[in-house]
C-alpha positions as CSV (number, residue, x, y, z in Angstrom):
1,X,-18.4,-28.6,-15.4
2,X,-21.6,-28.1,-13.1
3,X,-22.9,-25.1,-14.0
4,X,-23.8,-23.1,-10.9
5,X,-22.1,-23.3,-7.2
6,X,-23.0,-26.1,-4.7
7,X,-24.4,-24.3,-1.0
8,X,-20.6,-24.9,0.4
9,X,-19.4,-23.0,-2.5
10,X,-21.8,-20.4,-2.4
11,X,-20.6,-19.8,1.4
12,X,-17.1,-19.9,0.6
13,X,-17.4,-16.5,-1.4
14,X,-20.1,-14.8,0.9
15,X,-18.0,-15.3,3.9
16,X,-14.8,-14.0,2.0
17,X,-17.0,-11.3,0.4
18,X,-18.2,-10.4,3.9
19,X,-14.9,-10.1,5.6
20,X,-13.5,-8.0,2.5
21,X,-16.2,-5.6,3.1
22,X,-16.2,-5.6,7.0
23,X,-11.9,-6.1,7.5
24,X,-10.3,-4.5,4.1
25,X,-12.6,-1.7,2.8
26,X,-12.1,0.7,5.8
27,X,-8.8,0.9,5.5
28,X,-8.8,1.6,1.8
29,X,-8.5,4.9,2.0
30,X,-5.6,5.3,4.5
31,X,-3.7,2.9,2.1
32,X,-4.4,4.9,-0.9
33,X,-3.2,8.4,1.0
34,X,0.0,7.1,2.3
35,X,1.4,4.2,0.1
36,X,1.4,1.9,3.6
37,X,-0.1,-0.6,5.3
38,X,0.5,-0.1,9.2
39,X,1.7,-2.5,10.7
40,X,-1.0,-3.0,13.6
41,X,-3.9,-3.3,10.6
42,X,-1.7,-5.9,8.2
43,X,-1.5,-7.8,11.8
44,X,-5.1,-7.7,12.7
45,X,-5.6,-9.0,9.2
46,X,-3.5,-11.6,9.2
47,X,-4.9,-12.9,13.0
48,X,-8.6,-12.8,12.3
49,X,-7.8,-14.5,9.0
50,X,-6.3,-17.3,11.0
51,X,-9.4,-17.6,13.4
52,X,-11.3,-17.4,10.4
53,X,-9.5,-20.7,9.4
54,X,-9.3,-19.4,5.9
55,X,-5.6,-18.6,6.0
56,X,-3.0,-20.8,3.5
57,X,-6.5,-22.0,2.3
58,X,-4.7,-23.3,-1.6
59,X,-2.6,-25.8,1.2
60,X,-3.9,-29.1,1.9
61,X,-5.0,-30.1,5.3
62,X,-2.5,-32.8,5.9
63,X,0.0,-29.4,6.5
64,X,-2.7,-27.8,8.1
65,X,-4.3,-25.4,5.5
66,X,-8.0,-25.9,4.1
67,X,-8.2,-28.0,1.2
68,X,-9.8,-25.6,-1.1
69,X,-9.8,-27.2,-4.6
70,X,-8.8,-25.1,-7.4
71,X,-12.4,-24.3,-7.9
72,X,-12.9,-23.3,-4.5
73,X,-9.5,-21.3,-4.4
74,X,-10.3,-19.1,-7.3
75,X,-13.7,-18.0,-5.2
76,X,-12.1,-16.9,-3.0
77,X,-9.3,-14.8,-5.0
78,X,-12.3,-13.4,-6.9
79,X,-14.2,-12.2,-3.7
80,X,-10.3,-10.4,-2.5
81,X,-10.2,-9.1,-5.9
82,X,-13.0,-6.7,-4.8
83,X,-10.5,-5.1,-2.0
84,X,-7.0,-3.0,-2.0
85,X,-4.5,-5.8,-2.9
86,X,-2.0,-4.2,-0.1
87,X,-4.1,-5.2,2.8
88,X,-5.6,-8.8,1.0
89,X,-1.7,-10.1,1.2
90,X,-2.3,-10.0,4.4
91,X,-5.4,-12.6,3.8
92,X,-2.5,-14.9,3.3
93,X,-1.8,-17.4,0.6
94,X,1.5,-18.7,0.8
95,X,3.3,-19.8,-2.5
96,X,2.0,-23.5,-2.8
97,X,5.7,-24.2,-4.6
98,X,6.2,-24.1,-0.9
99,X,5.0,-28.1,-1.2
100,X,8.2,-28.7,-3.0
101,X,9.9,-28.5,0.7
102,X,11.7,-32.1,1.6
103,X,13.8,-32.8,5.2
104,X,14.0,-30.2,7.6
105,X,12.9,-27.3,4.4
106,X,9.4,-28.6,5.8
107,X,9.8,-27.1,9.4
108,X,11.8,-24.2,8.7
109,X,9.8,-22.8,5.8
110,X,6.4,-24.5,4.5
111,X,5.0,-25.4,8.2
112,X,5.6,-21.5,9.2
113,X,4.0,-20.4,6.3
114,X,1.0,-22.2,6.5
115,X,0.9,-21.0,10.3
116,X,1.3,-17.2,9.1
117,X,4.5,-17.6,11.5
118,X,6.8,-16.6,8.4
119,X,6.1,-14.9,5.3
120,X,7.5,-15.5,1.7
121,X,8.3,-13.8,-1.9
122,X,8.4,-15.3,-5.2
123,X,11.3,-13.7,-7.2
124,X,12.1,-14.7,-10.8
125,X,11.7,-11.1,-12.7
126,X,14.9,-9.1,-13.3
127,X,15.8,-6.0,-15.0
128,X,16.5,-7.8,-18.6
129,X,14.2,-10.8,-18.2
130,X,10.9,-10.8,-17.6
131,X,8.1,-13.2,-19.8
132,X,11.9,-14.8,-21.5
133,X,12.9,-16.5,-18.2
134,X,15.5,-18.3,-19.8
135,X,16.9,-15.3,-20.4
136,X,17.9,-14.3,-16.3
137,X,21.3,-13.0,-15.7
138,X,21.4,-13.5,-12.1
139,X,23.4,-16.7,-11.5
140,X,24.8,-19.5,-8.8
141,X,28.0,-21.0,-9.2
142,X,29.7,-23.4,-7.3
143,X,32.2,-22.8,-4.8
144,X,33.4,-25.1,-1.7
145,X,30.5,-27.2,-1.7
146,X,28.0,-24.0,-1.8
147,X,26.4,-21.6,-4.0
148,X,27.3,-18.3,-4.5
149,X,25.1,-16.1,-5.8
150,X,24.8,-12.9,-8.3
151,X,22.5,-10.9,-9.5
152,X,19.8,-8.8,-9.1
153,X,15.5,-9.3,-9.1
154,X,13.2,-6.6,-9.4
155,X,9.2,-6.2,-9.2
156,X,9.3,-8.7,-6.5
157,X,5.8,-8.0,-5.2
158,X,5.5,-8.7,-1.3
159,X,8.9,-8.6,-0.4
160,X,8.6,-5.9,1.8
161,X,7.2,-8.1,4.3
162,X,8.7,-11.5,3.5
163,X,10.9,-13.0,5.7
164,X,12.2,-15.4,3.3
165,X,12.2,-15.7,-0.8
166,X,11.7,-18.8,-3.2
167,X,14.4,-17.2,-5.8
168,X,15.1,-18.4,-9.4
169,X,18.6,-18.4,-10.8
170,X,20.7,-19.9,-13.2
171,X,22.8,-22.1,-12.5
172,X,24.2,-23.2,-16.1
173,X,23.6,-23.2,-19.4
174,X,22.6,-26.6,-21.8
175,X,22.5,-26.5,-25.6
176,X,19.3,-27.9,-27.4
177,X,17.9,-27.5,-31.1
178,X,17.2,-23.7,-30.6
179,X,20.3,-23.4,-29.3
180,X,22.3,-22.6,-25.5
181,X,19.4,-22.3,-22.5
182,X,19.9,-21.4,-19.1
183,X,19.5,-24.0,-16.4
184,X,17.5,-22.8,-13.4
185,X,17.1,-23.8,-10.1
186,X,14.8,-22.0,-7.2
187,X,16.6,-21.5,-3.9
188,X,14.9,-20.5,-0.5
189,X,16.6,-17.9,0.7
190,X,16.3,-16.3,4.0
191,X,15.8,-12.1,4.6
192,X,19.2,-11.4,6.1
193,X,21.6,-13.8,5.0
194,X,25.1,-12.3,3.9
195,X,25.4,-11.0,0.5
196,X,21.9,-10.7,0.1
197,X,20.2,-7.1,0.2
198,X,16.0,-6.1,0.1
199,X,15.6,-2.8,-1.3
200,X,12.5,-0.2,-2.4
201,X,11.7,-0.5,-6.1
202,X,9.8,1.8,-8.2
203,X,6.9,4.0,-7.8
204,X,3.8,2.0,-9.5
205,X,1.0,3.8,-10.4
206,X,-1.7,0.2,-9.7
207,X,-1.7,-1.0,-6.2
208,X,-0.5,1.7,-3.9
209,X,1.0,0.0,-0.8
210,X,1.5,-3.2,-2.6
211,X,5.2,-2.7,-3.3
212,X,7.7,-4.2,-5.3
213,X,11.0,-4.9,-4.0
214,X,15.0,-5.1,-5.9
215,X,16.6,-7.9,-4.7
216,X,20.7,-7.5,-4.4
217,X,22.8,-10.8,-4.4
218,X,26.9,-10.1,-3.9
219,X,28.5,-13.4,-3.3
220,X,25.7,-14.5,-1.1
221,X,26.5,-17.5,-0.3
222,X,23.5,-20.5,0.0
223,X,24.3,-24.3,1.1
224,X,22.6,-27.1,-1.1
225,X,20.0,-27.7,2.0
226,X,18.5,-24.1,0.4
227,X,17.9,-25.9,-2.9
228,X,14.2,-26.2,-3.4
229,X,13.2,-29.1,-5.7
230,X,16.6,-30.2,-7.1
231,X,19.5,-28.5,-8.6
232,X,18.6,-27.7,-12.9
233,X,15.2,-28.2,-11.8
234,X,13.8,-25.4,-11.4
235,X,11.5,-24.9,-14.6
236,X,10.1,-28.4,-13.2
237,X,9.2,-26.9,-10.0
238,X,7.5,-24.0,-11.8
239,X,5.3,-26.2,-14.1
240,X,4.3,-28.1,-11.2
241,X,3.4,-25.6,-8.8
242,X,3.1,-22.3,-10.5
243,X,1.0,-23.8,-13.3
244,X,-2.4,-22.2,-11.9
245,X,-0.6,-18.6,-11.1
246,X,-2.2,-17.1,-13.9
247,X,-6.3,-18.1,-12.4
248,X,-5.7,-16.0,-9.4
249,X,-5.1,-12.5,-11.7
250,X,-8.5,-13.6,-13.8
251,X,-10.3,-14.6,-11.1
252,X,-9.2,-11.0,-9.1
253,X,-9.8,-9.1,-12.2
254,X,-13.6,-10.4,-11.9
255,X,-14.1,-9.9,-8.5
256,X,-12.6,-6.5,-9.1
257,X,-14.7,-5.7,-11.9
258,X,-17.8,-6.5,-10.1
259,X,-17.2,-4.1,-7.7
260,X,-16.7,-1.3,-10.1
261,X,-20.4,-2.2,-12.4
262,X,-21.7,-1.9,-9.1
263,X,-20.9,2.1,-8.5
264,X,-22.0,2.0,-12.1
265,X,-25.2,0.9,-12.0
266,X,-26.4,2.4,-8.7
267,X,-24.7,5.8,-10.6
268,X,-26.6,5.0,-13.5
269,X,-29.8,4.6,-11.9
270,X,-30.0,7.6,-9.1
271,X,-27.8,10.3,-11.7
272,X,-30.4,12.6,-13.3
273,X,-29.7,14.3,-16.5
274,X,-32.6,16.3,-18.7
275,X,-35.1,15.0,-16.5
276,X,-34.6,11.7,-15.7
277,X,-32.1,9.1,-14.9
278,X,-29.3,8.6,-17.1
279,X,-30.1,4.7,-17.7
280,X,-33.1,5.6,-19.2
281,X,-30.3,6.4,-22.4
282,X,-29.8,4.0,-24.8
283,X,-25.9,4.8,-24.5
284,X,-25.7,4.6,-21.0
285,X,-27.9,1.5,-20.6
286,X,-26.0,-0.6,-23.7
287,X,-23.1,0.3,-21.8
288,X,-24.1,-1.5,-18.4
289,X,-25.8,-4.5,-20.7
290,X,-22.4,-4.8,-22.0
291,X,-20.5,-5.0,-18.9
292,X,-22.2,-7.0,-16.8
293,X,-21.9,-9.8,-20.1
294,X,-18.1,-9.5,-20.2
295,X,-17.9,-9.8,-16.3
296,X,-19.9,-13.2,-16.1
297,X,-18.4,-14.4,-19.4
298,X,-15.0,-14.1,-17.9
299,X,-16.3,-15.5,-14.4
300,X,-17.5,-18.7,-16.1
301,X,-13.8,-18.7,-17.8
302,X,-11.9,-18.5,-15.0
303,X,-14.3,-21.3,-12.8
304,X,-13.7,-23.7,-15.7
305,X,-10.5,-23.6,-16.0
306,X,-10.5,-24.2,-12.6
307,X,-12.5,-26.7,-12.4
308,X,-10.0,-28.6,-15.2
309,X,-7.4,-28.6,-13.3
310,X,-10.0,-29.9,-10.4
311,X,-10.4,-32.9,-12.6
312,X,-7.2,-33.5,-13.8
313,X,-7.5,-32.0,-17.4
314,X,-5.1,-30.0,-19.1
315,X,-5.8,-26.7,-18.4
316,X,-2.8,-24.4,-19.9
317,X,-5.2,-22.9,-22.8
318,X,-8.2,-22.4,-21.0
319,X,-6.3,-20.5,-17.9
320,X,-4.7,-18.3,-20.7
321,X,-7.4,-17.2,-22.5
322,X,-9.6,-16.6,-18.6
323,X,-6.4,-14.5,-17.4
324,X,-6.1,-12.7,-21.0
325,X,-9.8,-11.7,-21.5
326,X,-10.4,-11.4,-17.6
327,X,-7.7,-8.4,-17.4
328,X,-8.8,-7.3,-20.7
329,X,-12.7,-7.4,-19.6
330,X,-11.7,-5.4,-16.8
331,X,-9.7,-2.6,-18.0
332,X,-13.2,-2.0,-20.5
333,X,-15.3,-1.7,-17.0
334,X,-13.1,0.3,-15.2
335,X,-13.0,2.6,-17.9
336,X,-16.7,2.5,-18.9
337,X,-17.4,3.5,-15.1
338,X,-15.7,6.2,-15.3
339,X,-17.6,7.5,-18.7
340,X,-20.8,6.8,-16.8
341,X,-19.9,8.7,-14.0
342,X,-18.2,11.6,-16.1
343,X,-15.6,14.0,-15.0
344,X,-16.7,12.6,-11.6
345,X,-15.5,9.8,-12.1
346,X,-11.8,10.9,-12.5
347,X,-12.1,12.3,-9.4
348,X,-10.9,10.7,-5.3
349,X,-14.2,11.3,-4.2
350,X,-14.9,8.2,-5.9
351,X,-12.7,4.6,-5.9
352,X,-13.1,4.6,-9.5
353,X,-9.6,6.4,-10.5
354,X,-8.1,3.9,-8.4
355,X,-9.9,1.1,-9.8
356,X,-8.9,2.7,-13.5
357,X,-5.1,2.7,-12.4
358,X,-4.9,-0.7,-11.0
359,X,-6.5,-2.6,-13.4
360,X,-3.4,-1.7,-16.1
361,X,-0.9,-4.1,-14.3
362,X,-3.5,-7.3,-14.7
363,X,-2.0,-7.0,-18.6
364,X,1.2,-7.4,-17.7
365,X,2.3,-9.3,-14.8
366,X,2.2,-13.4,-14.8
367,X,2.4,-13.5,-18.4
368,X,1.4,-9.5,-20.6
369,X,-1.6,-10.8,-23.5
370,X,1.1,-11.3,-25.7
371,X,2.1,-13.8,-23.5
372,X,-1.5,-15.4,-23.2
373,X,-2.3,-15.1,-27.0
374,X,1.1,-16.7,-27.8
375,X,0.3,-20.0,-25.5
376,X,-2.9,-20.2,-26.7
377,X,-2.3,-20.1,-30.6
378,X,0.0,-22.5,-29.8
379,X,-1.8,-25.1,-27.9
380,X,-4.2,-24.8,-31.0
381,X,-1.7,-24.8,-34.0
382,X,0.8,-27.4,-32.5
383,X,-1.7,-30.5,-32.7
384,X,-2.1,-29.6,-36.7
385,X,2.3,-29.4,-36.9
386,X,2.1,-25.6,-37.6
């Protein structure tokens, strides 16, 4: 890996760092009061996103996104990272399992995307399965030629606004050495087709106005033309396309984290306590050392394992341990902030309560630590047969 950004690379983040500042700070606040994002700003977001050409940027140009490498890519989710993830949906970055498409799938669903003409959701989390996917309950059988489908998703972030969903289901069973394992297969399925419902979900504490969504499926029934990838395929498709999911949370956390040692270090050095500023304390000052250490140790994580896939390398270790010590490193900062700042820090006047409460989900979705730990003892242990 070359350490240290090339002058393209270097713009790439201050121009997405500048239009978070300039496009998605402002409207912070509002966000955080209501639980919404009108309708007019997620629009205005979305268009001056477009002229900025940065919109569907982890598409390739030859379906008319920008070619960002996987380097490139995770600068730019680390400069979003710094703004309310409710408004930086509207930055746009389509599902790139959208490149799956084949025949007409292409114009109906991955050409809009990558316009911003359509929208889409990724749903594969359900009441009794999350991390197990194997273990889904919402299923497609055959019937007539079609698939019906039933079941139900939940935590289905951005479905609010999706106009179609890239949906997981099984659609058999097969036994193997550990025993029976659901087949799965990933539809595209479109907001109002029969049988299939978009509801609120719960109340999360992290990312007000990002929403999760319950998906309802009674006997909806889906032709074979909505198959995406091919029919038991669907862990294929994942591994394929969702294999860097997990950079985009690490590479968030960081840019997330950065934002947060900034309020503490300008608190640190203006605050005045006993006469004189409270960096001048040894407990105060170790505490900033040690922060802004974690924050570029994980940065240099996530960018390598980046830059692996870049290359061509396996990558499935090194993107666990960026996203588990990333979310990890950023839960310690948000919460050192706010023992910096004091009872202050607890408070609205600040961003810093917000910043506390939203960095708990990084933990947990695409794959909790346990998750994370678990692939990368593996990856280790497996080569020695343990």
């Amino acid at each position: 890996m070359q350490y240290g950004l090339t002058e393209e690379q270097e713009m790439i983040a201050a121009t997405v760092r500048s239009f978070v500042e300039r496009e998605i700070y402002p409207h912070e606040v509002l966000v955080e009061r209501t639980g919404e994002v009108p309708q007019e700003i997620a629009e205005e977001i979305k268009r001056k996103t477009i002229e900025l050409g940065f919109y569907a940027c982890n598409f390739p140009e030859s379906v008319g996104g920008a070619g960002l490498g996987h380097l490139e890519f995770a600068l730019v989710e680390r400069e979003l990272g710094r703004g309310s993830m409710a408004l930086t949906h509207f930055f746009g970055r389509p599902q790139n399992i959208l490149m799956a498409c084949e025949g007409d799938q292409v114009e109906r669903y991955l050409m809009p995307a990558v316009r911003g003409e359509r929208m889409d959701a990724l749903a594969m989390t359900e009441p009794g399965a999350g991390s197990d996917v194997r273990s889904m309950t919402c299923s497609a059988r055959r019937d007539g030629g079609d698939w019906v489908v039933n079941g139900t998703k939940h935590f289905i972030s951005g479905a609010d606004h999706a106009d179609f969903f890239i949906v997981f289901v099984a659609t058999g069973e097969e036994q193997t050495v550990k025993g029976p394992k659901k087949r799965i297969t990933a539809f595209l399925v479109d907001r109002g087709t029969p049988g299939f419902s978009v509801r609120d979900g719960y109340n999360s504490v992290s990312h007000r106005g990002y929403k999760n969504m319950i998906l309802d499926f009674d006997d909806c029934r889906l032709p074979d033309s909505q198959v995406l990838g091919t029919v038991d395929g669907g862990f294929e498709v994942m591994n394929t396309w969702l294999y860097a999911t997990r950079i985009t949370v690490a590479a968030m956390s960081v840019g997330r984290a950065r934002r947060v040692f900034n309020y503490a270090l300008d608190y640190a050095a203006t605050r005045e306590q006993f006469g004189q500023k409270i960096s001048k304390f040894q407990g105060v000052s170790f505490q900033i050392a040690d922060m802004i250490t974690e924050i570029d140790a994980a940065d240099l994580l996530t960018l390598a394992a980046a830059d692996r896939l870049d290359q061509g390398l396996p990558a499935n270790r090194e993107i666990a341990s960026a996203k588990l010590f990333a979310s990890e490193m950023l839960a310690r900062v948000t919460d050192g902030a706010i023992q910096i700042h004091g009872g202050m820090g607890l408070m609205d006047d600040y961003p810093l309560e917000r910043f506390w409460r939203d960095a708990r989900v990084e933990r947990i979705w695409d794959g909790t630590s346990e998750i994370q730990r678990h692939i990368i003892s593996r990856d280790l242990l497996r080569t020695l047969g343990a």
